[in-house]
N, C-alpha and C positions, 0 to 999 in steps of 0.2 A: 280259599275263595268264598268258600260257602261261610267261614267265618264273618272274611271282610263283611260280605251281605248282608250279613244281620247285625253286624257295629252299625253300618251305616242307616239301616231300618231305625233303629233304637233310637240315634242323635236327632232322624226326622222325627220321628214320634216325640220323643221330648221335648224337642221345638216346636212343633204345631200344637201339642200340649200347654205349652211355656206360652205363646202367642193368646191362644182360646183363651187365657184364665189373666191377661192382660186387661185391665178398662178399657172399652173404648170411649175417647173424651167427649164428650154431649157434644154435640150439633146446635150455638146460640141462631138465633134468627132473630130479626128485626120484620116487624110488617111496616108496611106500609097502604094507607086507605088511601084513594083519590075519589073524591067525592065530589059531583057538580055545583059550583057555588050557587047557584040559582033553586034547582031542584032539593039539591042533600044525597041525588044516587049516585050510585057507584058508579065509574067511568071504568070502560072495559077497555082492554087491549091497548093500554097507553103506556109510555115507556118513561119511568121515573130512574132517577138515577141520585146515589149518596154515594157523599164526597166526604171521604174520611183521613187526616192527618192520620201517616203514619210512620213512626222511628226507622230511623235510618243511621246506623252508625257510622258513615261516610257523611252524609250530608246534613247531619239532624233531622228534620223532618219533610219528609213529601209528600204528596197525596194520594190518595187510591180512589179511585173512581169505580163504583159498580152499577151497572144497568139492568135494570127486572122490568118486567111486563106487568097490568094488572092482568087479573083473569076475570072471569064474570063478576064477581063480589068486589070486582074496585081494588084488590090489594096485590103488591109485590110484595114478595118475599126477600129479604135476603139474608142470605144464611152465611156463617162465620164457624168455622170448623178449630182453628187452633185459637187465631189472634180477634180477640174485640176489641175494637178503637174505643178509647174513651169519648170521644165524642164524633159529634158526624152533622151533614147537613144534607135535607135533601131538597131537591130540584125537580118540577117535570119537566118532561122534555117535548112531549107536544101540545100542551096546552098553556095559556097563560097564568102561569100562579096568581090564585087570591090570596092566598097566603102569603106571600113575599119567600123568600128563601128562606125555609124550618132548619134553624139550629138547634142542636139537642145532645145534650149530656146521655149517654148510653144508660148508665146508671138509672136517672129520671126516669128514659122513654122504659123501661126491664120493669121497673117497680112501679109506675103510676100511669107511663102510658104518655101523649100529648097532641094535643089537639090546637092545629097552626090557627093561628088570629088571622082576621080579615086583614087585608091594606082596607089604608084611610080612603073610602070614599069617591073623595075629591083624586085622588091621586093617581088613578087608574079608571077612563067609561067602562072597560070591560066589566069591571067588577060591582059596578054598583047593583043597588035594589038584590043583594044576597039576602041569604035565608037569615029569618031574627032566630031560630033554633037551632044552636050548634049541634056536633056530634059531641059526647061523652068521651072521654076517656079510659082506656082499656089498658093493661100490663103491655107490655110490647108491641103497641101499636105508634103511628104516628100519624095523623090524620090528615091531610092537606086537602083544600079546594082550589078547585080550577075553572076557568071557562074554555072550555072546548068550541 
């Protein structure tokens, strides 16, 4: 008995051994800034949401929907644990984009960052008389305006 016990000791220990000395695979994130088209500040507690093709070997491609919050500093988060989509779009959800709908190559938004264009003008009252000074671009951001 007292043998059994300690084979079985040993095979745990080895395993939990075996596990600890595993990588664990990074954690990608996508941010996301929502920024007042009038002012340039950050919009708080607003709920954005990207919409990302993703493979399906029954049906080829369907879409994933994810929904993040900003927090004080204007930004969602959202975080991708195994699979990154190559591409994505995102959307707010309670404000009116000046932006129009930000499409974006993952790739792009990881290495340069991007920062959504205004709509024309003419094409939306909400959006006129926006800010003449955009936001910059940062690595892993994606910057959108809105009129709340």
């Amino acid at each position: 008995m007292r043998g059994l016990f300690l084979t079985c000791a040993g095979f745990c220990f080895a395993a939990s051994t075996f596990t600890q000395s595993q990588p664990v695979p990074p954690t990608l994130e996508i941010r996301v800034r929502l920024l007042d088209y009038k002012t340039g500040r950050p919009l708080t507690g607003r709920y954005l949401q990207v919409r990302m093709p993703e493979p399906n070997k029954d049906f080829g491609y369907h879409e994933t929907y994810l929904t993040a919050k900003t927090g004080k500093n204007g930004i969602a988060v959202f975080r991708f644990n195994a699979w990154l989509p190559p591409a994505g779009e995102v959307l707010p959800l309670d404000d009116w984009s000046c932006s129009g709908s930000i499409s974006f190559k993952t790739d792009d938004v990881l290495q340069r960052g991007l920062v959504g264009k205004f709509v024309a003008a003419d094409s939306h009252p909400w959006c006129k008389d926006h800010l003449t000074q955009v936001a910059t671009a940062e690595p892993g951001v994606v910057v959108c305006y809105a009129h709340n």
